[in-house]
N, C-alpha and C positions, 0 to 999 in steps of 0.2 A: 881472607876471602870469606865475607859472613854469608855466602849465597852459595858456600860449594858444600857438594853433595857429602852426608857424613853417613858412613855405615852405622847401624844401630848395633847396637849392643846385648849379648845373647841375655838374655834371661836366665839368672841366676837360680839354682834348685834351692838352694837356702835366702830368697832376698823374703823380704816381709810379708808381699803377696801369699808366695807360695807355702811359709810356714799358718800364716794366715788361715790359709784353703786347708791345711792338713790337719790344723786345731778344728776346726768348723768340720771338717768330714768325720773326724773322730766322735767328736762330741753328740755328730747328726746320729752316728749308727750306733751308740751305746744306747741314747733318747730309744730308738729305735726296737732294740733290744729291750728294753727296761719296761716299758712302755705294752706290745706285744706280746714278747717271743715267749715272757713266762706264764700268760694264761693258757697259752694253747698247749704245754709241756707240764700237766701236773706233777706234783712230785710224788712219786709210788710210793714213798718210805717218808710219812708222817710222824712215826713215832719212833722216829730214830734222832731229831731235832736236838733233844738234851743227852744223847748218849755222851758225848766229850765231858760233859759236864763232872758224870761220876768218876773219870779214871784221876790216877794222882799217879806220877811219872819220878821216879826215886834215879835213875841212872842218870838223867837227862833232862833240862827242864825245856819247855817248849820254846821258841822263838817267840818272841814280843815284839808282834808285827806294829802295834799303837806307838812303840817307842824308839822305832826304827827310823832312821834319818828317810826321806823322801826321794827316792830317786829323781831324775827330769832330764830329758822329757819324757812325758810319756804318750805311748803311741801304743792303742790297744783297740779289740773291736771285737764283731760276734766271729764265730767260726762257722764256716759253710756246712751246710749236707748232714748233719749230726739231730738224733732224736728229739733229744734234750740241747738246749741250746745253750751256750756259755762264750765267757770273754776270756780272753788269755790279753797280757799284755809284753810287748817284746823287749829281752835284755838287749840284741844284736839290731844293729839298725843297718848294718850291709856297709857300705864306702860310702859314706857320702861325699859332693854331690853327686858322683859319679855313678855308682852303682848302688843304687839302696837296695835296704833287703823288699823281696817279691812282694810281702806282705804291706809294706808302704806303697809300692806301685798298686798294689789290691786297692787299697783304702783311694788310692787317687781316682781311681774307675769306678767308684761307689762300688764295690767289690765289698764281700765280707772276705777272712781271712780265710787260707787253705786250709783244709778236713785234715786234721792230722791221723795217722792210721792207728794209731795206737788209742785215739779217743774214740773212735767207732769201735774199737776191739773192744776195748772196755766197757763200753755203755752195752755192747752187745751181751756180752757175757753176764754183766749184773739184772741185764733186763732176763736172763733166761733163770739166773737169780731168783730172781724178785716172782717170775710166774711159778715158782717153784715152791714159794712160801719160805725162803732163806734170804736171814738176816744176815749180818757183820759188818766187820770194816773191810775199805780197802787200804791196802799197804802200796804206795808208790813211795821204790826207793829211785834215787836220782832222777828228784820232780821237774827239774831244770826251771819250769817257768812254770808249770801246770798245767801243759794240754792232758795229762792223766790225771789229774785229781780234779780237775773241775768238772771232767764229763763223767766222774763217779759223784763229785758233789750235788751238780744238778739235776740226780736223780735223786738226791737225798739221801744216799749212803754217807756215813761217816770215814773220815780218812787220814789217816797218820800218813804223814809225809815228808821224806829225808832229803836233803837238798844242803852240799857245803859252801858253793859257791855264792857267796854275797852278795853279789849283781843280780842273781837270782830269786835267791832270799825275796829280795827288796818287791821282784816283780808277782812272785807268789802272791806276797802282802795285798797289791793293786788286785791284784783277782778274785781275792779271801773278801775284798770292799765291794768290789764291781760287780761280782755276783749275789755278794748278800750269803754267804755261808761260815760268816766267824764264829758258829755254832757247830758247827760239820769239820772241821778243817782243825787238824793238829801239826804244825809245823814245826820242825829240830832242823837246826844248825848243825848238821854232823854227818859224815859218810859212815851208812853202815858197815860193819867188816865184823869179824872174827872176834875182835876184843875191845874193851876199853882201854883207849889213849889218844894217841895223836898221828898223822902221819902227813906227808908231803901232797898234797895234790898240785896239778901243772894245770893251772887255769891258763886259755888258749883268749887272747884278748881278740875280739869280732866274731869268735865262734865257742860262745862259753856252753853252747849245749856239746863240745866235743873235748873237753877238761875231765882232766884224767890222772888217776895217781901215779901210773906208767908214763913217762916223758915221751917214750917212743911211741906209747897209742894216743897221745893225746897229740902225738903231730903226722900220726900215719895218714889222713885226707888232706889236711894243712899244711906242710912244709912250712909255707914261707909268715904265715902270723906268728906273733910274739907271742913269746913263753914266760908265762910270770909264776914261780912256786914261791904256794903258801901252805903256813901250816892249821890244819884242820882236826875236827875232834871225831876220834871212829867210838863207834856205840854198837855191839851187837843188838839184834832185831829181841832175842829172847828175854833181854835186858829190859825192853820196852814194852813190849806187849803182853797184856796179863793174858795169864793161862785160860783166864773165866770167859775172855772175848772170843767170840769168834771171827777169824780172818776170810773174808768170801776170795780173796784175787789177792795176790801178792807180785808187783810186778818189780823188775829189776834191770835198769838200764844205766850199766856204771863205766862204759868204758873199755870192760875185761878184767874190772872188780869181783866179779859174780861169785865165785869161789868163795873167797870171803866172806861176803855176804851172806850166803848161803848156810856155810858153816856156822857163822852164829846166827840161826835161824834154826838150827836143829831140833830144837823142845818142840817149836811151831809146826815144823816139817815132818816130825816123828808124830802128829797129829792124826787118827785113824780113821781110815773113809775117806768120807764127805765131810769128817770134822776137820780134815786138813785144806789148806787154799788151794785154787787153783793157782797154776804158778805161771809167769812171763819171765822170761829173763832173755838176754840178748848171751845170743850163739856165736859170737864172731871170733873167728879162729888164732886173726891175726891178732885182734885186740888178746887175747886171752894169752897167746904168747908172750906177748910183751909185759905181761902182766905175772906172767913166769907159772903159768896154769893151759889146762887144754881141757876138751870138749869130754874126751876121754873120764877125765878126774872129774868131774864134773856128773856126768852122768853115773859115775859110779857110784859116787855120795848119794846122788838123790836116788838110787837103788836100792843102797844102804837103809834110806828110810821109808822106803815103801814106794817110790815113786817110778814105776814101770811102765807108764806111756805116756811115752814122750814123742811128740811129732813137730817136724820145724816147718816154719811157716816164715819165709823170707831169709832174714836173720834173727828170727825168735825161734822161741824153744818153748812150747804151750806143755804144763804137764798137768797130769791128773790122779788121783787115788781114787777108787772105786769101793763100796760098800761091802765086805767079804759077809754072805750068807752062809 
């Protein structure tokens, strides 16, 4: 019957059109970005530019983002509501076509990407920093993708940054490009911890910002995603960072690694004053059990080292040392 009525056909969230539209949205707000958002965002720390240049790294050699296979696709853009303005690009892209991640539906609304909170902490923090007449780096350990280290880079702070997960890795790299800071940015292939070697991490396949050396914290939100372990190189922090540097912000979001971490971070930590970092690390209870550590231990060490207020904020743990007169 060439005259009878035919339903049409839904429209596919991956047909040509729509991948079409999501490359051209992408490319419109990075143009966008590139173009704008850096003249009106000077960067306060001009002559911190060639700081990476002088250190030389004997435990660990940095990540060699130029000779890194290219991830694809890629799908990145500016981030909303932030001082300093910067691009992150995503490892997780949600279900597709079904449910993509939020940040795709952002991009489709001409939408920039969601403020992530931990990049306004940070930018806040360095800019009180920065009014202050102090220098340093910042230490973000489990950088996942970067919304921490780029809203320290785009102010110009310099940034050693720890990140094991290789899907991640890869998206650092697009960011280290995007924003123009492969002068600012030191990047290791390694989870920090306690000692040099090796150990197990449980990358969470669609949710690699929730990948974890604990099997049980890396599926405590997630149940039902796939659990893939790999094995990863651990590097204490005091390993890496020379004594001579100073650390502004040390932040730490591993899972319920933090103990670790922590611990070999002691040289750093045992730091007096204002010569020690301000510290981030995430407080969560349950992560930290499964991780075979608590809140408890935790706070005792950084007591240990000087480290006596400590106030939480969500699921962080902000601490401080103060200048004894």
């Amino acid at each position: 019957m060439p005259n009878a009525w035919k339903r049409d056909k839904p429209t596919r969230l991956l047909s040509p059109k729509f991948l079409f539209l999501l490359f051209s949205s992408t490319l419109i707000l990075i143009f966008i970005f590139l173009s704008s958002s850096r003249p009106s965002s000077p960067n306060p720390n001009p002559n911190y530019f060639a700081l990476n240049n002088r250190l030389s790294f004997h435990a660990i050699s940095p990540f060699d983002c130029f000779n890194s296979p290219q991830a694809h696709p890629v799908i990145a853009s500016t981030v909303e509501g932030v001082r300093y303005p910067f691009l992150f690009s995503l490892s997780d892209f949600g279900t597709l076509p079904d449910k993509p991640h939020k940040n795709i539906v952002r991009i489709l609304k001409g939408k920039p990407f969601r403020k992530p909170d931990i990049s306004v902490t940070v930018q806040d923090i360095l800019e009180k920093a920065n009014t202050e007449g102090r220098d340093g780096f910042f230490v973000d350990v489990g950088a996942n993708v970067g919304m921490a280290t780029f809203a320290a880079s785009a102010m110009g702070f310099p940034v050693l940054a720890f990140e094991p997960i290789f899907e991640n890795l890869q998206k650092i790299c697009e960011g280290i490009f995007f924003n123009r800071v492969t002068n600012l940015v030191t990047l290791f292939e390694a989870a920090a911890s306690d000692r040099l070697g090796n150990v197990t991490v449980h990358k969470l396949v669609g949710r690699l910002d929730n990948s974890a050396i604990s099997a049980t914290g890396a599926k405590l939100a997630f149940k039902s995603n796939e659990e893939v372990a790999i094995q990863v190189r651990t590097v204490p922090l005091d390993e890496v960072i020379p004594e001579s540097e100073r650390v502004l912000l040390l932040k730490i979001d591993v899972q319920g690694w933090e103990y670790h971490v922590l611990k070999g971070a002691t040289k750093l930590l045992s730091r007096k004053g204002s010569q020690a970092p301000y510290l981030i690390y995430e407080e969560d209870e349950r992560l930290l059990e499964a991780s075979n550590s608590t809140s408890k231990e935790i706070r005792d060490f950084l007591s240990s080292v000087g480290y006596n207020d400590c106030t939480k904020h969500g699921t962080d743990a902000h601490c401080t040392k103060k200048d004894v007169r």
